[in-house]
C-alpha positions as CSV (number, residue, x, y, z in Angstrom):
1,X,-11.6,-5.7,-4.5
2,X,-9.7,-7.0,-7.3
3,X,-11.0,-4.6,-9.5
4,X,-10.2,-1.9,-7.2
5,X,-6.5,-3.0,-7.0
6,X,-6.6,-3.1,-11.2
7,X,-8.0,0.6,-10.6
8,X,-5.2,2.0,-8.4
9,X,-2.7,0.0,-10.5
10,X,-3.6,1.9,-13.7
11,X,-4.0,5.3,-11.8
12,X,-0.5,5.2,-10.6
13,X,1.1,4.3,-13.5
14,X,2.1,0.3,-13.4
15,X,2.3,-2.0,-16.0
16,X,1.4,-5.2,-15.5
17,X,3.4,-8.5,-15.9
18,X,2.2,-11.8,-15.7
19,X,4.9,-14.7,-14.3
20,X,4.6,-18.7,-14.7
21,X,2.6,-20.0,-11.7
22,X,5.5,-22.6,-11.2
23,X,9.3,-21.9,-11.3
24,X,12.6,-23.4,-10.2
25,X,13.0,-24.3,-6.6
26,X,16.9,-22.8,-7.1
27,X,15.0,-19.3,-7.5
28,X,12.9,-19.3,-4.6
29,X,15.9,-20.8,-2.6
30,X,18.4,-17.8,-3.4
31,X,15.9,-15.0,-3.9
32,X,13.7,-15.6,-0.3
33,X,16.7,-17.6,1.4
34,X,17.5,-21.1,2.6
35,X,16.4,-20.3,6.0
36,X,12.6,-18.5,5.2
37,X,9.8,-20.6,6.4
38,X,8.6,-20.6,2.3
39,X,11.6,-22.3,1.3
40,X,11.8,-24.7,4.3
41,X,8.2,-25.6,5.1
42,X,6.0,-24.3,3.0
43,X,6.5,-24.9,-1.2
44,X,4.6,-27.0,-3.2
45,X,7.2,-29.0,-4.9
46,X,6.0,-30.3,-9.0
47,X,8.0,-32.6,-10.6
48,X,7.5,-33.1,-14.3
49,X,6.5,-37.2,-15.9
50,X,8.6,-39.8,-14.8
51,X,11.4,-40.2,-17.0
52,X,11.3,-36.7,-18.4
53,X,14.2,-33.9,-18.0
54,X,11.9,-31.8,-16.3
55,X,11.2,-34.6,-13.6
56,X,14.8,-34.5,-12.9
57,X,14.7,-30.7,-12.0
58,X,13.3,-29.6,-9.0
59,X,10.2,-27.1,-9.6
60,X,7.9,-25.4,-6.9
61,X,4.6,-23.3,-7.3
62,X,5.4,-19.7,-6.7
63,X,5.0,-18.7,-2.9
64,X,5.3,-15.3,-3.4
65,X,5.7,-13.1,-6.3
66,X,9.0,-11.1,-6.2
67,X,11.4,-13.5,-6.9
68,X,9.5,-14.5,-10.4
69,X,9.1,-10.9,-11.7
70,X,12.8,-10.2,-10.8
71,X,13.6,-13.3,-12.8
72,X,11.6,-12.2,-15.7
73,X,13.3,-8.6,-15.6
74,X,16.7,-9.7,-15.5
75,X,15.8,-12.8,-18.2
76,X,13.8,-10.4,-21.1
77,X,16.5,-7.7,-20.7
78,X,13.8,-5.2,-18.8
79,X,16.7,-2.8,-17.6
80,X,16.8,-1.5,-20.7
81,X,13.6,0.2,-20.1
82,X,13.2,3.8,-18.9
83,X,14.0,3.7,-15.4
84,X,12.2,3.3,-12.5
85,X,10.3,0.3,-13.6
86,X,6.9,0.3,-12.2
87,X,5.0,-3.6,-12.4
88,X,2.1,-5.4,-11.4
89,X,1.0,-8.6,-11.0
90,X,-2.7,-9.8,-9.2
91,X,-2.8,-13.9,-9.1
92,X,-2.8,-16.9,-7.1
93,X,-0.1,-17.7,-4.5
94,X,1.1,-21.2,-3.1
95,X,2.2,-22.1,0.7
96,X,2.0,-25.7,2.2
97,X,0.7,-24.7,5.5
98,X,-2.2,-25.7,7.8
99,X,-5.6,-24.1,6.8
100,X,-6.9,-21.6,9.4
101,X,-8.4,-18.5,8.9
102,X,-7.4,-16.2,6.9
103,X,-4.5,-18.8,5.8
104,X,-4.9,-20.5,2.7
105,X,-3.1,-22.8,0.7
106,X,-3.6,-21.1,-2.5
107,X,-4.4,-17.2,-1.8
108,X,-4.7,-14.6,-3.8
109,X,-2.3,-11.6,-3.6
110,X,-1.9,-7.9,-5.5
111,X,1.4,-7.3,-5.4
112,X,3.3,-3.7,-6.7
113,X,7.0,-3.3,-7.5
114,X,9.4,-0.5,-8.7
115,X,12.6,-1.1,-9.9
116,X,15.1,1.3,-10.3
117,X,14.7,4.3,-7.4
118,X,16.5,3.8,-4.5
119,X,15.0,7.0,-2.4
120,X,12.4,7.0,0.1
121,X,10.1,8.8,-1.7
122,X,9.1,5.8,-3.8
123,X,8.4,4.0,0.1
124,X,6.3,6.4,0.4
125,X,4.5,6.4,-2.5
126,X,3.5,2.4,-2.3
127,X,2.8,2.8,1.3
128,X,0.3,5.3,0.8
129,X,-0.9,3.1,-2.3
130,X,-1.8,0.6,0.3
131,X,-4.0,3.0,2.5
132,X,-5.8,3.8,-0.7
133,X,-6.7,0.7,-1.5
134,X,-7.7,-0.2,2.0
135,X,-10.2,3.2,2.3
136,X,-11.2,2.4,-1.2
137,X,-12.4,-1.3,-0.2
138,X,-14.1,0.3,2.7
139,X,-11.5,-1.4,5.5
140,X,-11.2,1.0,8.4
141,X,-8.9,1.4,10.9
142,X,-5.7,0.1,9.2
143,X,-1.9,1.3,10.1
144,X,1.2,0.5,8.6
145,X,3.8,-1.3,10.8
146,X,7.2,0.0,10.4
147,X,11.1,-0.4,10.6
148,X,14.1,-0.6,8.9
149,X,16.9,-3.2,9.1
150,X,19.9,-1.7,7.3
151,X,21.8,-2.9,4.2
152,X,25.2,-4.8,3.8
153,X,27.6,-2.0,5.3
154,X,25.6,-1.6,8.8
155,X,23.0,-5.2,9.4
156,X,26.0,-7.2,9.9
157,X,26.6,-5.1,13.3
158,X,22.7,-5.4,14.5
159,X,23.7,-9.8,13.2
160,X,26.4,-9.8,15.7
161,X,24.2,-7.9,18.2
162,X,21.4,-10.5,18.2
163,X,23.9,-13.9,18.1
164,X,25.4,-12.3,21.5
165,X,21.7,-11.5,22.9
166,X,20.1,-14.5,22.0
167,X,23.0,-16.8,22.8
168,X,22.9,-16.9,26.7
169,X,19.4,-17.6,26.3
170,X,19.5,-20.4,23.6
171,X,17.6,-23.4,25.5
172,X,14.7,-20.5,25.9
173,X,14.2,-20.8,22.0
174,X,12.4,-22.6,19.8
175,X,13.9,-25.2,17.8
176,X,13.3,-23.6,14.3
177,X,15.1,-20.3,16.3
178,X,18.0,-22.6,17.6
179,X,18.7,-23.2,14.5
180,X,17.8,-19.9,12.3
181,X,20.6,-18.0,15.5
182,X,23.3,-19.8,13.4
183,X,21.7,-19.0,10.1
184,X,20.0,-15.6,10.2
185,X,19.5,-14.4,13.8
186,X,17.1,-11.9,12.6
187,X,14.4,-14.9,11.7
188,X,14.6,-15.4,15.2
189,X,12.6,-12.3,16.0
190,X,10.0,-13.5,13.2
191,X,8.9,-16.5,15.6
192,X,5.8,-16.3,17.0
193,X,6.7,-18.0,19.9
194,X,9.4,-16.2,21.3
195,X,8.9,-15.2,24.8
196,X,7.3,-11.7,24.9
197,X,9.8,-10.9,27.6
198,X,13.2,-11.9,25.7
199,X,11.7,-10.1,22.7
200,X,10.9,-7.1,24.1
201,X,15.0,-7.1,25.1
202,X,16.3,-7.6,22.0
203,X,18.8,-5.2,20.3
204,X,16.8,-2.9,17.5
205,X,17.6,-2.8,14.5
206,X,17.2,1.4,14.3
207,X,20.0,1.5,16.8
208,X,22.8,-0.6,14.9
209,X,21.8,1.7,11.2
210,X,24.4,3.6,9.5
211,X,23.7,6.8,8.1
212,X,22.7,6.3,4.8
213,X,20.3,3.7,6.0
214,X,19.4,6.5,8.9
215,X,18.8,9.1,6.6
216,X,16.7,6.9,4.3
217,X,14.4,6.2,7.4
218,X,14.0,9.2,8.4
219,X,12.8,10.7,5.3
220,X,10.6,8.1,4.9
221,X,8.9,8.9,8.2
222,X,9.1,12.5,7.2
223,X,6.7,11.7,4.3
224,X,4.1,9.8,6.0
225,X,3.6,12.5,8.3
226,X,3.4,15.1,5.7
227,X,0.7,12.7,4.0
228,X,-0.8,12.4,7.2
229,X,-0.6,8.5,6.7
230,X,-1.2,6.0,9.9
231,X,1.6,3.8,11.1
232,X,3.8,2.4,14.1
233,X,7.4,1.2,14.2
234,X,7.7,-2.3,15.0
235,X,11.2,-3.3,16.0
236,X,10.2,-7.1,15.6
237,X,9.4,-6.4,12.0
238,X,11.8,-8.2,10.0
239,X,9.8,-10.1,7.5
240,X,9.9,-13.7,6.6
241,X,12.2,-13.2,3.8
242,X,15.9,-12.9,3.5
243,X,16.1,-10.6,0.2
244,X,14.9,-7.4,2.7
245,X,16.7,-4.2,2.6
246,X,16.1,-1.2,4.9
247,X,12.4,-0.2,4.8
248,X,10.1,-3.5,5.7
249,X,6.4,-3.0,6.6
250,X,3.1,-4.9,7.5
251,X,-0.3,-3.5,7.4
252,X,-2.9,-4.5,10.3
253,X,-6.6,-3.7,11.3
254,X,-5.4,-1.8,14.5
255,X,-5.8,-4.2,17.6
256,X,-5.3,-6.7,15.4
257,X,-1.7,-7.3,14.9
258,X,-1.1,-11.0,15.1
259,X,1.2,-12.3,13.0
260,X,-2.0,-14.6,11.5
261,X,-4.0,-11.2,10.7
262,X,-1.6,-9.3,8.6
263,X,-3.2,-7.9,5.6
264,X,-0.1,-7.9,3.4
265,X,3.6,-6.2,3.5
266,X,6.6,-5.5,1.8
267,X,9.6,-3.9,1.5
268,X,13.1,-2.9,0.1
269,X,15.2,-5.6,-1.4
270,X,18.0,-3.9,-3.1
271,X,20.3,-6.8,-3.2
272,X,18.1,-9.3,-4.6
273,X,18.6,-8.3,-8.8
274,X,22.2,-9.3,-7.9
275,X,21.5,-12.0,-6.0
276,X,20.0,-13.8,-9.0
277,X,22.1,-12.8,-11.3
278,X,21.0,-9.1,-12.5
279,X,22.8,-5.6,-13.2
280,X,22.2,-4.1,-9.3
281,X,19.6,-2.3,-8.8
282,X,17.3,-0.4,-6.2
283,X,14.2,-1.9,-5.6
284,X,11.0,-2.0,-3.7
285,X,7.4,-3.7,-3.6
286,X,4.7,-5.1,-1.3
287,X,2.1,-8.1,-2.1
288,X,-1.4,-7.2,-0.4
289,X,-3.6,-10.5,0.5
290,X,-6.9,-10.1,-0.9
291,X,-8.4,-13.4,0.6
292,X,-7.1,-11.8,4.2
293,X,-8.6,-7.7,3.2
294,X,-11.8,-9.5,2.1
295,X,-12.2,-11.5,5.4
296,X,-11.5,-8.2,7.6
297,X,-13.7,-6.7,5.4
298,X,-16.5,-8.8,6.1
299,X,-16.2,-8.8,9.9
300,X,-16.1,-4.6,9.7
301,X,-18.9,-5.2,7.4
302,X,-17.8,-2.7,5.1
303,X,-18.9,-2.7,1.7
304,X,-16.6,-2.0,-1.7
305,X,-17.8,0.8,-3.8
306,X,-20.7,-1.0,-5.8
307,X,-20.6,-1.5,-9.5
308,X,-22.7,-0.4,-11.8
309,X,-26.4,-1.6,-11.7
310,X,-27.2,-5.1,-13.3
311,X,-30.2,-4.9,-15.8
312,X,-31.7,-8.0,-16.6
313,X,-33.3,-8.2,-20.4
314,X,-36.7,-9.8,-20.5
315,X,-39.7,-10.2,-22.3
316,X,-43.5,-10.9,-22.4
317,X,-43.2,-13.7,-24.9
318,X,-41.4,-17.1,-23.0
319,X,-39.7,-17.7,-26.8
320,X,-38.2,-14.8,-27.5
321,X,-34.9,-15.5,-26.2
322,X,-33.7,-13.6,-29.7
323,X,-34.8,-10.6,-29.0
324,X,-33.8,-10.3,-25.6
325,X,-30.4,-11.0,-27.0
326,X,-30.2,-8.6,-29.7
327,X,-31.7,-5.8,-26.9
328,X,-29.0,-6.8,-24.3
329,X,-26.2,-6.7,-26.9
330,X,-27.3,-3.1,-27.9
331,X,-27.1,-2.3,-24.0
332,X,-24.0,-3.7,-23.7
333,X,-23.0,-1.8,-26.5
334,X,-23.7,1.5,-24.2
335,X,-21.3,0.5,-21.4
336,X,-24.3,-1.2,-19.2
337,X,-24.1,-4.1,-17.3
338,X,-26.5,-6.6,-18.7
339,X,-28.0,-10.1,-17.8
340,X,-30.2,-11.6,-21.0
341,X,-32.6,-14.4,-19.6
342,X,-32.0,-16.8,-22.1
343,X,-34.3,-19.5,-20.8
344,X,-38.0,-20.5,-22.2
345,X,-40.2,-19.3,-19.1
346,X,-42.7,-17.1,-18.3
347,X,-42.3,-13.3,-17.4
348,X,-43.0,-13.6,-13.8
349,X,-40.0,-16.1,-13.7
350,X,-37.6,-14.3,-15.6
351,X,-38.1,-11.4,-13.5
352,X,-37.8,-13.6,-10.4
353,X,-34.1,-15.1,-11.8
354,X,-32.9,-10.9,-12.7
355,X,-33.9,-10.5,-8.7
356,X,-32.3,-13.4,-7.6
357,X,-29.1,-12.4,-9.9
358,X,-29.4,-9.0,-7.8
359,X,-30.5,-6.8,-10.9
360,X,-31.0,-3.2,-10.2
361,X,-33.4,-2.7,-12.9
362,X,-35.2,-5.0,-15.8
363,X,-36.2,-3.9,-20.0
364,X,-39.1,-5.8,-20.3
365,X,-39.2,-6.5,-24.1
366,X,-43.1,-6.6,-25.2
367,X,-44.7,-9.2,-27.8
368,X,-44.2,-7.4,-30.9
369,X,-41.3,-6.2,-33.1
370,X,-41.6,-2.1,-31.3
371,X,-38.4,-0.4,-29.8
372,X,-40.9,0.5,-27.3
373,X,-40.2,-1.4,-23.3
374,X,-41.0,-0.9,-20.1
375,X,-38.3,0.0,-17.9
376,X,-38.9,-1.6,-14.0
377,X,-36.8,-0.5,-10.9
378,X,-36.9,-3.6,-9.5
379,X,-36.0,-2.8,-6.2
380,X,-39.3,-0.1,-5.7
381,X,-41.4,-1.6,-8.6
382,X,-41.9,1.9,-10.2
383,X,-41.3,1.6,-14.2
384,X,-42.1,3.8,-17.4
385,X,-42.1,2.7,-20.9
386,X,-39.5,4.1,-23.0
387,X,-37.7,3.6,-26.7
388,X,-34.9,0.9,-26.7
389,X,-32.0,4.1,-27.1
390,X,-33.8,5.8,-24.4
391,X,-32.8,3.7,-21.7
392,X,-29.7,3.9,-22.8
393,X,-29.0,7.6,-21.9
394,X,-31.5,7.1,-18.8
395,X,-29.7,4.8,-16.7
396,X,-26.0,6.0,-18.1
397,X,-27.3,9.4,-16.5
398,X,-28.3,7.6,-13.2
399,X,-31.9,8.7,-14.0
């Protein structure tokens, strides 16, 4: 899957970037927002030797991806760069949180972002990224949740509209939403365990949007359909993290849209290059879970487009580890993926270890110094003997 997402990253023209696995907790903090569950709950907090500067700072492992890259764009000058910025990134990811499935404290996300266009063509665009990637690992079924929840000139309106919903209501909340009423009443539709009644209430977000943020939407809906691209508003769709602007989404298996089985999502965070401390700027991304894609994966028991066949090197003679190296080297050489069996043992075992290590086919090497081997399909036991060079252009054909 992760060479898949490397694929698709290349084929639509992002560059990658590479961000320190640990940064300041201050960046975290005013990039995802005091209130988010991965500031309050959920970072992995380093502190440097005792008695060192950096053990006086206050450092976290990265919980998500965004706010790193941003820093890195604003800190190496990056808006210099021919505009819009296309970037990404495919690493490990850090959350203090309970182990269950498909939650992990280190995962491993892909994650896109474009700096630089502000139109809805560009939401587009990633969102139908996503369904590629999905179709290309073989995942079926999958829709993109959607919704939009404004910008600075109309989301203080929908703000206002929730504190007065919500606040009649308060002893019906959660604790965490209690609190997060006060500090961003939006989180409070984010909590799983808000009563399916009071939620289904609850102002919308599309109702409070001005027009710009209107017309944004709507185009944006206007593309999927022309692309024919699955997906469903959700009004409850806010995401977790305070730098969101207009366009948020989730991607789900359909019929499988708990908050625990969301495949990955993004969004628009416009604000946020400002925020910490950047020329403003339009911007938009999503980080897909891989650890999450593979487990659906499994239980749809799909299966990723293969690569190519493994060909394990081996040879009559137990000793002649050598050869079997020089002949997988000049395999290799032809694009081929190669196994050499570099152990002392006897044919019939390194055959046995090229099965075990799933090879497709095996060059059995013979106890002289000829080019001449025998070529074995190892799955139907039919084989031929050929030159060296010859199986080569045989199995690069797909003979």
């Amino acid at each position: 899957m992760e060479a898949v997402a490397r694929d698709l990253s290349s084929r639509y023209g992002f560059e990658r970037i590479d961000t320190p696995i640990f940064e300041r907790i201050d960046l975290f903090a005013r990039g995802l927002g005091e209130s988010s569950d991965a500031v309050e709950k959920e970072m992995f907090r380093v502190s440097g030797a005792k008695g060192s500067e950096e053990e006086r700072s206050e450092w976290a492992l990265r919980p998500e991806p965004t706010a790193g890259i941003v820093r890195a764009y604003i800190e190496h000058g990056m808006q210099v760069r021919p505009s819009p910025l296309r970037l990404w990134m495919l690493g490990p990811m850090f959350r203090y949180a309970r182990p269950q499935a498909g939650r992990y404290r280190q995962f491993t996300q892909w994650d896109v972002e474009v700096i630089g266009d502000p139109g809805p063509m560009v939401d587009a665009e990633l969102i139908e990224l996503a369904h590629r990637f999905y179709a290309e690992v073989g995942l079926r079924g999958v829709v993109a949740h959607l919704n939009s929840i404004g910008d600075a000139v109309c989301r203080p309106g929908y703000r206002d509209a929730l504190v007065a919903y919500f606040t009649p209501m308060a002893s019906r909340l959660s604790p965490d939403s209690q609190r997060r009423l006060a500090v961003n009443p939006l989180r409070v539709l984010d909590d799983k365990d808000l009563d399916l009644e009071i939620a289904a209430g609850a102002p919308k977000s599309l109702d409070f949007l001005c027009d710009a943020c209107r017309a944004h939407f709507d185009g944006l809906r206007e593309l999927l359909d022309r692309l024919d691209l699955r997906y469903a508003i959700n009004h409850r769709l806010v995401r977790g993290l305070d730098y969101y602007t207009r366009t948020t989404v989730e991607f789900y298996v359909a019929g499988r849209e708990g908050q625990q089985d969301a495949l990955g999502g993004g969004g628009r965070y416009d604000g946020l290059i400002e925020v910490l401390g950047g020329r403003p700027a339009p911007a938009i991304g999503f980080g897909l879970g891989i650890d999450r894609t593979v487990i659906a994966a499994q239980e749809q028991g799909a299966a990723v487009s293969a690569e190519a066949p493994l060909v394990a090197v081996v040879s009559s003679t137990p000793d002649a580890s050598d050869r079997r190296l020089v002949a997988a080297t000049e395999l290799r050489d032809g694009g081929l993926r190669v196994r050499a069996d570099g152990l002392r043992r006897s044919l019939s075992k390194q055959l046995e270890a090229g099965a075990k290590a799933q090879a497709r086919w095996a060059v059995i090497l013979g106890d002289g110094p000829s080019d001449r081997v025998i070529l074995r399909d190892l799955d139907s036991g039919d084989q031929r003997e050929l030159n060296l060079s010859e199986v080569l252009s045989v199995l690069s054909a797909g003979q």
